[in-house]
C-alpha positions in Angstrom: 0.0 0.0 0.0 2.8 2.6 0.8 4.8 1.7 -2.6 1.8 2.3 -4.2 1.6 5.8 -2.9 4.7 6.6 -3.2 4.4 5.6 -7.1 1.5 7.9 -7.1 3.5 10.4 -6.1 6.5 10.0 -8.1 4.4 10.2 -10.8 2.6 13.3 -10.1 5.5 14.6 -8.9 7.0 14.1 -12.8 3.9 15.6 -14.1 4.6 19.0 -12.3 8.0 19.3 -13.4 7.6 18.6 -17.0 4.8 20.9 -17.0 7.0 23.8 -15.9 7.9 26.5 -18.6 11.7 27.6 -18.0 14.6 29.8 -19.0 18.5 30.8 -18.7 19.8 34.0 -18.0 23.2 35.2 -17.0 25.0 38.5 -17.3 28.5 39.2 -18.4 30.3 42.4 -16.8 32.2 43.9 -20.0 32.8 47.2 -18.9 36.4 48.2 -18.2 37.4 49.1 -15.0 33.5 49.2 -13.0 31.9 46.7 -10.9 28.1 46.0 -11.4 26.1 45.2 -8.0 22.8 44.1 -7.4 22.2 42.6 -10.7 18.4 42.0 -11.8 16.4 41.3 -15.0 12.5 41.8 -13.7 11.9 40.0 -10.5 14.9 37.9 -10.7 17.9 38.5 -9.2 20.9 37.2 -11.5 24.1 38.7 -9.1 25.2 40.5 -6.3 28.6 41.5 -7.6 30.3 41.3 -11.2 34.0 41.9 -11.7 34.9 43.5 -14.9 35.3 40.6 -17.4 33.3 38.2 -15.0 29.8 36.4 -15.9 27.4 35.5 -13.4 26.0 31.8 -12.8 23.2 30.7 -15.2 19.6 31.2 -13.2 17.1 29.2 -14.3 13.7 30.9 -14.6 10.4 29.0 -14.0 7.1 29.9 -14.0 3.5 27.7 -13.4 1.4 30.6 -14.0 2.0 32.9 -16.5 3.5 32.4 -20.1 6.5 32.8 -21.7 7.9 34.9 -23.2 9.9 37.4 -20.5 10.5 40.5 -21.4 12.8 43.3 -18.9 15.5 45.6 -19.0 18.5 44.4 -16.9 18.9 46.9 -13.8 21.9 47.4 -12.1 24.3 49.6 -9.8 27.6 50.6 -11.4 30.7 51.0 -9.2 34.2 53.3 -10.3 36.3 55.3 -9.1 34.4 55.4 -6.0 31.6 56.6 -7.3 28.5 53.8 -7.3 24.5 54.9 -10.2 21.9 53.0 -10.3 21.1 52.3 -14.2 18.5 50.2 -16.4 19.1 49.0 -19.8 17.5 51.6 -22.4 16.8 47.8 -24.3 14.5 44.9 -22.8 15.8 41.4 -22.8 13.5 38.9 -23.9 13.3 35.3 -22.9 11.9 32.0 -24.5 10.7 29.0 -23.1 13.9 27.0 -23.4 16.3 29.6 -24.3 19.8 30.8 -22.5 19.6 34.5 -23.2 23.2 35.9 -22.1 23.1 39.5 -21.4 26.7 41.5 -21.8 26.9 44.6 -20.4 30.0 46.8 -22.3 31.1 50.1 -22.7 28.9 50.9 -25.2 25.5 49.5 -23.5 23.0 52.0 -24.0 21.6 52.9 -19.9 19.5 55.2 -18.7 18.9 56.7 -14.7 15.4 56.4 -13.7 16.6 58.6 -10.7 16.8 61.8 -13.0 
C-alpha cells in the first residue's frame, strides 16, 4: 500500500515538473574598469557582484502561472572610481521558453537613470 503511494506520487510529482515553462539568463560584466552590484532582469535577481570581465551563474527561470515569453531591462548599480549609479538598460531582454539568453553589459550599453 505505501509503494503504491509513493508511485502515485512520483508520478505526479513528474507531471509538475515537465509541465513547468523555464529559461536561462546570466549577465556578463564587459565594462572596463567598474563593478556591477545588485544585478536583476524583472523580478529575478541574476548577481550580487560582477568583476569587470566576470559572468554570473546561469539562473534558471520557471514559471507555473504565466506564459513565456519574458520580457525586462537588466537593472543594475555601477561601481568606479568610488563613485556607485543605479542604471537600467535603455533595451528589454526577452526570454523563451527553453532559451539561454546571455546579457553583456559593455562600454557601449545604451543605460538610462530612472533617478533623473
Amino acid at each position: 500500500m505505501k509503494s503504491g503511494r509513493i508511485i502515485i506520487f512520483g508520478i505526479v510529482a513528474l507531471l509538475l515538473t515537465s509541465c513547468m515553462e523555464k529559461g536561462y539568463v546570466k549577465v556578463c560584466n564587459k565594462v572596463h574598469n567598474a563593478k556591477l552590484e545588485s544585478v536583476s532582469w524583472g523580478d529575478f535577481s541574476l548577481s550580487g557582484s560582477l568583476l569587470p570581465g566576470e559572468t554570473s551563474e546561469e539562473e534558471t527561470i520557471k514559471d507555473y502561472k504565466e506564459s513565456f515569453p519574458f520580457s525586462s531591462q537588466l537593472e543594475f548599480y555601477m561601481v568606479a572610481d568610488g563613485n556607485r549609479v543605479y542604471l537600467k538598460t535603455k533595451v528589454s531582454y526577452t526570454l523563451d521558453i527553453d532559451d539561454h539568453l546571455v546579457i553583456e553589459i559593455n562600454d557601449t550599453t545604451e543605460v538610462i537613470n530612472p533617478a533623473r
